[in-house]
KEKE-3310 file (N, C-alpha, C; in steps of 0.2 Angstrom, whole numbers, plus 5000, padded with zeros to 4 digits):
npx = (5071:5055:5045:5027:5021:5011:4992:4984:4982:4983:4971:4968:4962:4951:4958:4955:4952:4966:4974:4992:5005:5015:5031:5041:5056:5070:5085:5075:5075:5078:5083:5082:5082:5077:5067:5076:5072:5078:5075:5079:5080:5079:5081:5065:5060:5056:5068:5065:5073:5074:5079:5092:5099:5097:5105:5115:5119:5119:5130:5133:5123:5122:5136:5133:5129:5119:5109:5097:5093:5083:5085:5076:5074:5065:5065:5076:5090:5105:5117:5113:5111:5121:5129:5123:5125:5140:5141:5136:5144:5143:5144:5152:5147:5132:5127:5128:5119:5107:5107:5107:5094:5079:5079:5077:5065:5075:5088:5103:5120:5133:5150:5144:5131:5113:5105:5090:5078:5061:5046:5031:5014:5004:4989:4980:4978:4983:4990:5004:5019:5032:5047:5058:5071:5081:5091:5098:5108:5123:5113:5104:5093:5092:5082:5075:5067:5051:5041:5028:5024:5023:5033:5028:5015:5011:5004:5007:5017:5008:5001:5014:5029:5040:5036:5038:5053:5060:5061:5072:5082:5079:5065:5061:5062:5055:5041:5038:5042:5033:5020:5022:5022:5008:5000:4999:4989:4975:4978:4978:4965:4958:4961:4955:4942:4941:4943:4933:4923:4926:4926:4914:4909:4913:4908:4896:4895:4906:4912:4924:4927:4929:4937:4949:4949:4951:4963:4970:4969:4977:4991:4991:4991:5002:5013:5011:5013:5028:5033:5029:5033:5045:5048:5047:5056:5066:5061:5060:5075:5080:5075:5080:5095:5110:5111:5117:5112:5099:5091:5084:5074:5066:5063:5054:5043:5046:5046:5030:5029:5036:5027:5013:5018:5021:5007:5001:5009:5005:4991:4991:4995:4987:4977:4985:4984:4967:4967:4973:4966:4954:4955:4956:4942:4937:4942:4934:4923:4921:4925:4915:4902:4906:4906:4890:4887:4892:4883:4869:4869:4873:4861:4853:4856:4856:4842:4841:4846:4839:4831:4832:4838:4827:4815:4824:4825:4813:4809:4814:4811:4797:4793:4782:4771:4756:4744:4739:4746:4758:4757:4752:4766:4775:4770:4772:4788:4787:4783:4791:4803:4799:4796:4809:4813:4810:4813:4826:4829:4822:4835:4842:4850:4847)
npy = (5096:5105:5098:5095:5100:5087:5091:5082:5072:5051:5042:5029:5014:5005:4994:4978:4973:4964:4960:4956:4968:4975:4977:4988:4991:5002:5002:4996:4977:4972:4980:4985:5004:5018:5031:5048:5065:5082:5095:5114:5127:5145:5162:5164:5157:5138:5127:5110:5097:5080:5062:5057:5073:5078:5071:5071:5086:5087:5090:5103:5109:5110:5115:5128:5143:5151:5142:5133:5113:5099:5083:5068:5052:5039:5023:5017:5011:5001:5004:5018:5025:5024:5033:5044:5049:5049:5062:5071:5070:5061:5053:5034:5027:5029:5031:5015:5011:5016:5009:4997:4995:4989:4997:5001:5014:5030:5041:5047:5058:5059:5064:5077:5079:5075:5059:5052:5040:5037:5028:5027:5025:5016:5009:4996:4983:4978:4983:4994:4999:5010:5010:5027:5036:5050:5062:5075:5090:5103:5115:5108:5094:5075:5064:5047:5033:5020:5016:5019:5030:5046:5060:5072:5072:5075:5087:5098:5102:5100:5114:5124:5122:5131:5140:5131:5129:5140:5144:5136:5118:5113:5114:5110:5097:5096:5098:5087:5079:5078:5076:5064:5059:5063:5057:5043:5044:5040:5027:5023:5026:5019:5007:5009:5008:4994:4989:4993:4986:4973:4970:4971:4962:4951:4951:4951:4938:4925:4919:4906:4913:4926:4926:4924:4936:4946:4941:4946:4959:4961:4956:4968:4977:4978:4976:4990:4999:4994:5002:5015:5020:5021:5030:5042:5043:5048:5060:5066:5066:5074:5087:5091:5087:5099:5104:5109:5111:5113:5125:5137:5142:5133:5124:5124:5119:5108:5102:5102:5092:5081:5082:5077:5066:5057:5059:5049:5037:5035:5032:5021:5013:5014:5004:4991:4989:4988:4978:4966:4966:4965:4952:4945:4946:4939:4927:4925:4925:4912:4904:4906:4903:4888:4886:4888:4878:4869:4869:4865:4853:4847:4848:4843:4829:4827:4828:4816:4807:4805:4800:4788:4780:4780:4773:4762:4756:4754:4744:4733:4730:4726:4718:4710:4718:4727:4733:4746:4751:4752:4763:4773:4775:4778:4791:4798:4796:4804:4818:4821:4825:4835:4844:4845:4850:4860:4866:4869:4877:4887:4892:4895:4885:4877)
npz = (4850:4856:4868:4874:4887:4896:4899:4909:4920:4919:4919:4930:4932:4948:4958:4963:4979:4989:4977:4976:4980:4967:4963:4955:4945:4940:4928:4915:4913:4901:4892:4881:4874:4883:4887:4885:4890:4894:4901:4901:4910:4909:4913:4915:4906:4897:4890:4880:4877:4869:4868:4855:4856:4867:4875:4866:4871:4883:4892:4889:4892:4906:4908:4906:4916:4929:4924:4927:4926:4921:4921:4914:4915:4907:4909:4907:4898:4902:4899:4895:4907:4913:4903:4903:4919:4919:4911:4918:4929:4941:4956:4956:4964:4967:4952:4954:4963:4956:4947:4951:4958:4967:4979:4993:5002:5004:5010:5002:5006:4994:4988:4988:4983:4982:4986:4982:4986:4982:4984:4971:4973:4960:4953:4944:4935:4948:4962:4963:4966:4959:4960:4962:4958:4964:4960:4968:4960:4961:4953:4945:4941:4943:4938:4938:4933:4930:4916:4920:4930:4928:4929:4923:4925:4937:4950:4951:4942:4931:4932:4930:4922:4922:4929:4942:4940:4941:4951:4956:4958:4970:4972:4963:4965:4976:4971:4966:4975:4984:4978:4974:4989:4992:4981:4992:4998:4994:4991:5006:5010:5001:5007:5021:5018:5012:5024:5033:5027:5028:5043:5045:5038:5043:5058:5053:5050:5052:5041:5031:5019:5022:5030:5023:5015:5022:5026:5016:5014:5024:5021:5009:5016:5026:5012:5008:5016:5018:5006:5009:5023:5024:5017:5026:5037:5029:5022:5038:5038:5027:5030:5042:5040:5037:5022:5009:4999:4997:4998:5011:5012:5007:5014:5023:5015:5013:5024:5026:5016:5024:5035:5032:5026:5040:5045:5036:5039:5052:5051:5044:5052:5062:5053:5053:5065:5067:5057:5063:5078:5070:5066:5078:5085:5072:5077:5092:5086:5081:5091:5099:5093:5092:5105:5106:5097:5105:5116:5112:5106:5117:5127:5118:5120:5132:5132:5123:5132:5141:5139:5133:5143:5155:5146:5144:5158:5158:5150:5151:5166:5163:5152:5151:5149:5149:5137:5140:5149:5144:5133:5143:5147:5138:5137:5146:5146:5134:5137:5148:5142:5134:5140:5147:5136:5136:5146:5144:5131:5136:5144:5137:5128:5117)
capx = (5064:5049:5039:5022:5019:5003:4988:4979:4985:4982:4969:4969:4955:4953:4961:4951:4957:4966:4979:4998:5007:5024:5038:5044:5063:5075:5083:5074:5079:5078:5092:5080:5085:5072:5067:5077:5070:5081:5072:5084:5076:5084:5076:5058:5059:5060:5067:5067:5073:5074:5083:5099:5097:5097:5111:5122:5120:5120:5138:5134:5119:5126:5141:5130:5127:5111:5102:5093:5092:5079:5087:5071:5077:5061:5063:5082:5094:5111:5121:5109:5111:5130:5132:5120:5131:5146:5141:5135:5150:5140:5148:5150:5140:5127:5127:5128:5113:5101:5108:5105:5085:5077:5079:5072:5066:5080:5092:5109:5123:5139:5151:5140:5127:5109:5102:5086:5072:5055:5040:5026:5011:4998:4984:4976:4976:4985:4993:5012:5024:5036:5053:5059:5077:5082:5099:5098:5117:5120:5109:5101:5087:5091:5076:5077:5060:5049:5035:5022:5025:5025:5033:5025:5008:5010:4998:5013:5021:5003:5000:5018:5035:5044:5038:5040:5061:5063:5066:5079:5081:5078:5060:5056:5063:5048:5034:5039:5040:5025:5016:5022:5016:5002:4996:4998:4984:4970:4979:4977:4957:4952:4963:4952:4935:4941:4944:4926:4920:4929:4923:4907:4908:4915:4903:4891:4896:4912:4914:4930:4929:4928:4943:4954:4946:4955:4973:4972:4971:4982:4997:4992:4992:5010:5016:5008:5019:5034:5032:5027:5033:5052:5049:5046:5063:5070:5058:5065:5083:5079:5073:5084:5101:5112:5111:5117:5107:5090:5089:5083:5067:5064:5064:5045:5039:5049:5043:5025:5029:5033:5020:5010:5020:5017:5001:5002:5012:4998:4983:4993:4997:4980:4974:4987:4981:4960:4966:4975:4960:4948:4958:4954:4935:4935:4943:4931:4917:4923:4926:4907:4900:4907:4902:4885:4884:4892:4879:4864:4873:4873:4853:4850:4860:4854:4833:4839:4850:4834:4821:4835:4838:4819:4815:4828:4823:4806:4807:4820:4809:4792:4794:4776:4767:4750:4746:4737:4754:4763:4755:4756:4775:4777:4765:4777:4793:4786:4782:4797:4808:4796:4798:4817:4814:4806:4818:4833:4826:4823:4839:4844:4853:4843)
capy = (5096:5104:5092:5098:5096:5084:5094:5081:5064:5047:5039:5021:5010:5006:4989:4975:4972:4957:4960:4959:4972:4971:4983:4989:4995:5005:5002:4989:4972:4969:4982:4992:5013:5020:5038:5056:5071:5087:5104:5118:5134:5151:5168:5162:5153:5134:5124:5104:5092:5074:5058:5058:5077:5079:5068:5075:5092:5089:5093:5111:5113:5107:5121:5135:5148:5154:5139:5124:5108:5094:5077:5064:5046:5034:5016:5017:5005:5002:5011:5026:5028:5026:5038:5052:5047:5051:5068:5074:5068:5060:5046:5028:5024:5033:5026:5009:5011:5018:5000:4991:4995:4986:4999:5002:5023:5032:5048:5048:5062:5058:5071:5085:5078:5070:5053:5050:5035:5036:5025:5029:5019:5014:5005:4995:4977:4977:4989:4993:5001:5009:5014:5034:5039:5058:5065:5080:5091:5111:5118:5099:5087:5071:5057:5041:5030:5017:5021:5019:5036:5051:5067:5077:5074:5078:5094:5106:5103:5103:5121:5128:5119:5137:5143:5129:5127:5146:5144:5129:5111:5111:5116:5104:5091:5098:5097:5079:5070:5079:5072:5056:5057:5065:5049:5036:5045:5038:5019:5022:5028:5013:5001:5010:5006:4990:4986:4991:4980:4966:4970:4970:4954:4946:4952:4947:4929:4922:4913:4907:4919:4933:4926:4924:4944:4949:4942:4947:4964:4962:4958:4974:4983:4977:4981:4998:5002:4995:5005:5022:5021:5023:5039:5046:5045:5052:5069:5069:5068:5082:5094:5091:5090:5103:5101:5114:5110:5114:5132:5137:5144:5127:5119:5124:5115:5100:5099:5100:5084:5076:5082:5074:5058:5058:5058:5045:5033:5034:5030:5013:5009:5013:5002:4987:4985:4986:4973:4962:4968:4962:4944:4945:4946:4932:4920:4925:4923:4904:4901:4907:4898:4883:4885:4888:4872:4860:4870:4862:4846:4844:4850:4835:4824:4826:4824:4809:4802:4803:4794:4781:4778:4777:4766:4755:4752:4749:4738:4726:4727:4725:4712:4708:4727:4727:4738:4751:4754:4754:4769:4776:4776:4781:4797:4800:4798:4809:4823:4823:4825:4841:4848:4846:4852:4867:4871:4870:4882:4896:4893:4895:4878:4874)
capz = (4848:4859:4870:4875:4894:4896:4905:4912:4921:4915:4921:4932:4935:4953:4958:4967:4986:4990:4972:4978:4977:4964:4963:4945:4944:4932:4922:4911:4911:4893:4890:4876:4876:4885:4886:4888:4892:4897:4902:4904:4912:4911:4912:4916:4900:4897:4884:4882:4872:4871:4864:4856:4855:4874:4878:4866:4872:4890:4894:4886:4895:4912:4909:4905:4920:4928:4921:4931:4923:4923:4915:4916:4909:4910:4908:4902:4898:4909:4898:4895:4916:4914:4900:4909:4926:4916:4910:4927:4935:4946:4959:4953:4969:4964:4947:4955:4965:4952:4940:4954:4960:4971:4985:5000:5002:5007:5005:5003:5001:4991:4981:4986:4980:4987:4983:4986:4982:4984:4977:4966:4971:4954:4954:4938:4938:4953:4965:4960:4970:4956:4960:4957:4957:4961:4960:4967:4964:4959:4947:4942:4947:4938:4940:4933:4933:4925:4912:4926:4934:4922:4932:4919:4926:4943:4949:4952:4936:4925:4931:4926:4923:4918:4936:4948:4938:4941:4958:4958:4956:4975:4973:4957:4970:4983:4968:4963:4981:4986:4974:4976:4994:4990:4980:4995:5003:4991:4996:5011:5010:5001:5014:5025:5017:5012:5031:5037:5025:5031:5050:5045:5035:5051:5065:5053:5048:5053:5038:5029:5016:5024:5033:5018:5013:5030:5025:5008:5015:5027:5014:5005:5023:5024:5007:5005:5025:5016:5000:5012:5029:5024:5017:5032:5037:5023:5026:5043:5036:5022:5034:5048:5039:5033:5015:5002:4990:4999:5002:5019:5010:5003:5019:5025:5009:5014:5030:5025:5016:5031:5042:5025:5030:5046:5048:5033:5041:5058:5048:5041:5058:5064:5050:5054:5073:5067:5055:5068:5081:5066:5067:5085:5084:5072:5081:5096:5086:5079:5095:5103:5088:5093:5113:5106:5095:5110:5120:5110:5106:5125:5127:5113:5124:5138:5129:5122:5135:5145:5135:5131:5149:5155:5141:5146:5161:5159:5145:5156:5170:5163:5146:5148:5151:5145:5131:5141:5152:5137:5130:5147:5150:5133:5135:5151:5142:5127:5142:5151:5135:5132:5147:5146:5131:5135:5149:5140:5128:5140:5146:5126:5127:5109)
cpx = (5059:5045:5034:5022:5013:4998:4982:4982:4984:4978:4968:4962:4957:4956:4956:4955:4957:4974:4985:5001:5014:5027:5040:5053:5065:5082:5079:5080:5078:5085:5091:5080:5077:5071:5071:5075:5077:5075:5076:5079:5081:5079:5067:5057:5063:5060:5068:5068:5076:5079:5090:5103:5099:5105:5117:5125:5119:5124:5135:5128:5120:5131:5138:5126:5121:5105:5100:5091:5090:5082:5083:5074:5069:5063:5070:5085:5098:5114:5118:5112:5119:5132:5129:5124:5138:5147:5139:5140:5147:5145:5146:5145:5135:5123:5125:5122:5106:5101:5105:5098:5087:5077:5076:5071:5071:5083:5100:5114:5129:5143:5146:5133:5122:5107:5095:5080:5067:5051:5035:5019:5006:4994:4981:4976:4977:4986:5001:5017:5031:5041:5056:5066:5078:5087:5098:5107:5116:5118:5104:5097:5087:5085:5074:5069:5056:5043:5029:5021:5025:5025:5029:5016:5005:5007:5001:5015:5014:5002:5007:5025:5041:5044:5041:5053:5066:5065:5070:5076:5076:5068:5056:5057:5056:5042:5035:5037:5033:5019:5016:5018:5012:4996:4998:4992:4975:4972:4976:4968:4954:4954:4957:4945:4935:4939:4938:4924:4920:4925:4917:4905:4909:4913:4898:4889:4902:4913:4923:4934:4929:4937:4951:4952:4952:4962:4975:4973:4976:4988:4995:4993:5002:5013:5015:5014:5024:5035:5034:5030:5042:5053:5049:5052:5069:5068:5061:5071:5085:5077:5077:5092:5103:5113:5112:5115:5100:5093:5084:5076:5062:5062:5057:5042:5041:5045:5034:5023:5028:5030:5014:5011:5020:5011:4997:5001:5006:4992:4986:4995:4990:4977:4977:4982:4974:4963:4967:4968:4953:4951:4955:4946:4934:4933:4938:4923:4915:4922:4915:4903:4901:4904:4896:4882:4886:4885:4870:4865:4871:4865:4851:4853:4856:4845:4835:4843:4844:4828:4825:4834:4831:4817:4817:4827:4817:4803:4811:4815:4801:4791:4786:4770:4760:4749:4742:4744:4758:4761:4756:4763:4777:4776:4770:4785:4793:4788:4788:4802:4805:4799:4807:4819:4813:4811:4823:4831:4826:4831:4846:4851:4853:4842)
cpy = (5097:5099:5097:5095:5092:5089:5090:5073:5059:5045:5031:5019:5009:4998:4986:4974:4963:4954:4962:4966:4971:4979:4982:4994:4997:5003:4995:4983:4970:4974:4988:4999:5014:5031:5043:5061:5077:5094:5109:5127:5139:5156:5167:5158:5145:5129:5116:5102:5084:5069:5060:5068:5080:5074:5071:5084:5094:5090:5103:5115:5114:5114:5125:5139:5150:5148:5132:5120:5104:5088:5072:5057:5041:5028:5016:5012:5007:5007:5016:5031:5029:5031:5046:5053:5049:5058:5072:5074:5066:5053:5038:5026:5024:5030:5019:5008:5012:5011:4996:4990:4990:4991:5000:5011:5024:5038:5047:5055:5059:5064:5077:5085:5071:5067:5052:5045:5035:5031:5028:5023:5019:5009:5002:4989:4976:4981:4986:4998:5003:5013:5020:5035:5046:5058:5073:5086:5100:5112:5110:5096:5082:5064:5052:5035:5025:5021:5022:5026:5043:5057:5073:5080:5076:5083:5100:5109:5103:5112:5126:5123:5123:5140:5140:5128:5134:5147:5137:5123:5110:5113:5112:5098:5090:5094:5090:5075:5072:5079:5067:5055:5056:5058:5042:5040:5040:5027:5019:5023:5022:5008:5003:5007:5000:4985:4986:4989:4973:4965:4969:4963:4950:4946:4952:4939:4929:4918:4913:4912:4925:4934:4927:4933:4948:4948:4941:4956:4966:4963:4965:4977:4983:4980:4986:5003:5001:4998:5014:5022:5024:5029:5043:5049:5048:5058:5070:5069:5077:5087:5095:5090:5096:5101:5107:5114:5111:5121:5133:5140:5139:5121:5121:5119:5108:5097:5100:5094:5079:5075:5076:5066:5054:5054:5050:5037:5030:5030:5023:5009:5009:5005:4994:4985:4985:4980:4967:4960:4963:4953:4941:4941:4941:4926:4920:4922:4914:4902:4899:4905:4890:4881:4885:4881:4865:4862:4866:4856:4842:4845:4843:4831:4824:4823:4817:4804:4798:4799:4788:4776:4776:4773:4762:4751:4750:4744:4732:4725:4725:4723:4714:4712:4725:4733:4746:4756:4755:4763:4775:4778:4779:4790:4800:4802:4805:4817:4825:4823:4833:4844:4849:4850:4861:4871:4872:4876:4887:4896:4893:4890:4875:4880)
cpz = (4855:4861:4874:4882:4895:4902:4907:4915:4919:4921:4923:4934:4941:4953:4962:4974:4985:4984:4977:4977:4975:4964:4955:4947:4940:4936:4920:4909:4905:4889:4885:4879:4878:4884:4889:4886:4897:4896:4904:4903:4914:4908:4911:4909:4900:4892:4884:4875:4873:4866:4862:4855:4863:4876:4873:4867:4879:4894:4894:4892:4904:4914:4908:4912:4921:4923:4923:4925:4923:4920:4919:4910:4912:4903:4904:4904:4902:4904:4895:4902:4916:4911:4902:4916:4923:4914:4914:4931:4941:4950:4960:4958:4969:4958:4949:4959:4960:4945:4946:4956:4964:4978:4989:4999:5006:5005:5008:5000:4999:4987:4983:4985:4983:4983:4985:4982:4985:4981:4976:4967:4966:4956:4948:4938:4944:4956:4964:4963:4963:4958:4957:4961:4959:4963:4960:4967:4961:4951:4941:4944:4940:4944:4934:4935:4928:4921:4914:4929:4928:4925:4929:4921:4934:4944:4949:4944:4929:4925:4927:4927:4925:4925:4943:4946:4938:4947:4963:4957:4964:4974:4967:4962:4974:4979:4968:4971:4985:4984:4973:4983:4995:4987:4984:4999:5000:4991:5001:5013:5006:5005:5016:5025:5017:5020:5035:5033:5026:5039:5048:5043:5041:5056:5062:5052:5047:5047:5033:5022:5017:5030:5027:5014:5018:5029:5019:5011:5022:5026:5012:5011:5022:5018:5006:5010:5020:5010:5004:5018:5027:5022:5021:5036:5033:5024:5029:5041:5033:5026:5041:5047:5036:5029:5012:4998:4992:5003:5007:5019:5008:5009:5022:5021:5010:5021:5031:5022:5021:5036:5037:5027:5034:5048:5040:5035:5048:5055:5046:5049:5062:5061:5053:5058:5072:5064:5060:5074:5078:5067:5072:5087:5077:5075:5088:5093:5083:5087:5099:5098:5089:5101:5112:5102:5101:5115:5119:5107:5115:5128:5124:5118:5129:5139:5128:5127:5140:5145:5134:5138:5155:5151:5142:5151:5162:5154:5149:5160:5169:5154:5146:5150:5148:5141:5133:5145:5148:5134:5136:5150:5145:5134:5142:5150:5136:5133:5143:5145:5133:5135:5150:5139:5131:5140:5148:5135:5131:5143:5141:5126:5118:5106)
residu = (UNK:UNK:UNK:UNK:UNK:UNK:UNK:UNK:UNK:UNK:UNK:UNK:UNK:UNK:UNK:UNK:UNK:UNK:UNK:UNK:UNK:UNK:UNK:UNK:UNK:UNK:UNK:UNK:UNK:UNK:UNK:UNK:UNK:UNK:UNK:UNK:UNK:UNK:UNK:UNK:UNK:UNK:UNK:UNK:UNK:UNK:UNK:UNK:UNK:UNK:UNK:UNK:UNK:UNK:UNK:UNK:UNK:UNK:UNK:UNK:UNK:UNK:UNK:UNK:UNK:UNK:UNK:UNK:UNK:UNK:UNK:UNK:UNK:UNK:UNK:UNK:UNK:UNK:UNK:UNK:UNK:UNK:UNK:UNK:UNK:UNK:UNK:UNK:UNK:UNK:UNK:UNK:UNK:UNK:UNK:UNK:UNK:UNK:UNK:UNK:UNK:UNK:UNK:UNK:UNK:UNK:UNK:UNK:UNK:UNK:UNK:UNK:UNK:UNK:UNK:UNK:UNK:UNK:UNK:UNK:UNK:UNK:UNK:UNK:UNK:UNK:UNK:UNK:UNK:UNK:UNK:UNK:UNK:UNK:UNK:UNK:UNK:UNK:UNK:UNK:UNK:UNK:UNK:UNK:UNK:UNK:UNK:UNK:UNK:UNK:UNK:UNK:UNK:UNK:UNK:UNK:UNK:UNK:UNK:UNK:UNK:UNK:UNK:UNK:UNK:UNK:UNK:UNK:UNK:UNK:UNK:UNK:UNK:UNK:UNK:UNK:UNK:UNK:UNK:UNK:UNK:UNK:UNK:UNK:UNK:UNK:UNK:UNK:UNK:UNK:UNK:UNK:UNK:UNK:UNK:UNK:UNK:UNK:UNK:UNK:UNK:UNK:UNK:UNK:UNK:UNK:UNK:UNK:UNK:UNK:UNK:UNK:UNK:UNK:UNK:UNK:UNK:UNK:UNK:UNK:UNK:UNK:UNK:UNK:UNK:UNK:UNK:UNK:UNK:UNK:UNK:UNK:UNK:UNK:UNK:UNK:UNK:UNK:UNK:UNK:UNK:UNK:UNK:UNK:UNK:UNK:UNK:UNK:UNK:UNK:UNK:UNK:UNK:UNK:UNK:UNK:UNK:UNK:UNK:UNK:UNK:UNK:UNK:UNK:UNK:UNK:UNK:UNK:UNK:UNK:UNK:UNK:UNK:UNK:UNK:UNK:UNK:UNK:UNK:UNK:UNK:UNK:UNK:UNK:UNK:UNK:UNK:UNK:UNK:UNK:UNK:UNK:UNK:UNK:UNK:UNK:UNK:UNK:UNK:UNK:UNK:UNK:UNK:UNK:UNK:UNK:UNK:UNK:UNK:UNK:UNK:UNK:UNK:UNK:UNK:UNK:UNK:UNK:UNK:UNK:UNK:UNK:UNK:UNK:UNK:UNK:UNK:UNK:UNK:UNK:UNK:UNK:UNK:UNK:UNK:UNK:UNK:UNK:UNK:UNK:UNK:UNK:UNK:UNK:UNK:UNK:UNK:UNK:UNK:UNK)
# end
């Protein structure tokens, strides 16, 4: 059965700063079949089919010459991944890696054949880091994923599927991760905003929400680098090893990923050390906040220590004052309480 390629992506609301970020894996723990998609391109033409329809015809289309093969599983159960893993001939390790999720980014070869995991960051109640599978081997790109991510809408694959699949698996591999890393640039620009927001909150008023604002984007700093930062060594591996399976023309376009990466990874690590820096400049300004209140603390002290102690003595030594001196020592008291008052003041003590 024909599936229509989507021409427009889906649209995500933006997330608020300060929401964790979670990870999604395949397969689904719940065990329900999720979806297959096979696309099999030959002579500029390309044909898909899905469900049980794709799987029982993927041995044939696999043995058929001159023909690249896409086999896309989102959100499948284990044994979908085993039985796709078994018609590829792909290595249990392999297999065993893509049942297991949770990985960290990375690329491996086995059998001839390259492994590689990136993530896919989303954004709608929260930010979500979902885990992407690819097996890349000859004449095949399989990718296994949850239903958060939809290869289909990527910007490569909206303009043509039939032309990025006519020059190899190794170049739908290119469209895909470069579109994956393509979307951590827009994390990274709101981090960005997010973080002169917070500085400004905090060299206007140290207050304690603005502190808790600071290490809620802190965590996201963190998780978005552990989501992004690994990719970066993968790039370098793909463009630096000898790989059979990435033709030697394909490797310009990989290595624009990683320049991509690159300069990715700099901007998260900029943004760490301003966050860290912004930490700084709080605790500076708690602190100069605090020397300014013992500094007028100690100004009042010093007025009332002074009125206390003139008063004291001249109540002890003059009991029976007469009531004109009375108002006189008072008016002297008052005075000299001003006039410390006044000089404490210019020396912005108060």
């Amino acid at each position: 059965m024909a599936t229509p390629v989507p021409t427009s992506p889906a649209e995500l609301p933006a997330a608020p700063t300060g929401e964790p970020l979670t990870r999604r894996t395949v397969p689904t723990s719940s065990g329900a079949p999720g979806q297959i998609r096979v696309a099999a391109a030959s002579g500029g033409q390309v044909r898909e089919v899905e469900g049980e329809a794709a799987l029982a015809g993927l041995a044939a289309m696999l043995a058929a010459q001159d023909t690249t093969i896409w086999v896309d599983l989102t959100a499948p159960s284990s044994a979908q991944v085993e039985t796709v893993g078994a018609a590829m001939g792909l290595h249990p390790l392999i297999v065993e890696d893509v049942l297991e999720g949770n990985q960290r980014a990375k690329i491996e070869s086995t059998d001839g054949v390259v492994h590689l995991v990136l993530f896919a960051l989303s954004h709608g109640r929260r930010f979500v880091a979902s885990e992407i599978d690819l097996v890349l081997g000859p004449r095949y790109l399989l990718t296994v994923h949850d239903g958060g991510w939809d290869p289909r809408a990527t910007h490569h694959l909206r303009k043509s599927l039939a032309e990025i699949m006519a020059q190899g698996p190794d170049h739908l591999l290119w469209s895909l991760s470069d579109d994956i890393v393509d979307g951590y640039f827009p994390f990274a620009d709101e981090l960005g905003d997010a973080l002169d927001a917070v500085q400004d909150a905090v060299i206007g008023h140290a207050s304690p929400k603005a502190l808790e604002e600071l290490f809620a984007l802190k965590r996201e700093l963190i998780e978005v680098r552990r989501a992004a930062s690994p990719t970066r060594e993968v790039f370098n591996q793909l463009t630096n090893r000898d790989l059979p399976l990435i033709d030697a023309e394909e490797l310009v376009y990989f290595r624009d990923v990683y320049d991509h990466v690159i300069r990715l990874t700099d901007e998260l690590d900029n943004y760490r050390e301003l966050a860290s820096s912004t930490l700084d400049v709080y605790l500076t300004q708690i602190n100069n906040n605090l020397s300014t209140i013992m500094k007028r603390l100690t100004g009042v002290t010093v007025i009332l220590a002074g009125v206390g102690a003139f008063a004291g003595i001249f109540g002890m030594s003059e009991a029976n004052v007469e009531a004109g001196s009375f108002w006189l020592v008072t008016g002297a008291i008052v005075g000299a309480a001003g006039a410390a008052a006044v000089v404490l003041r210019k020396i912005d003590w108060i």
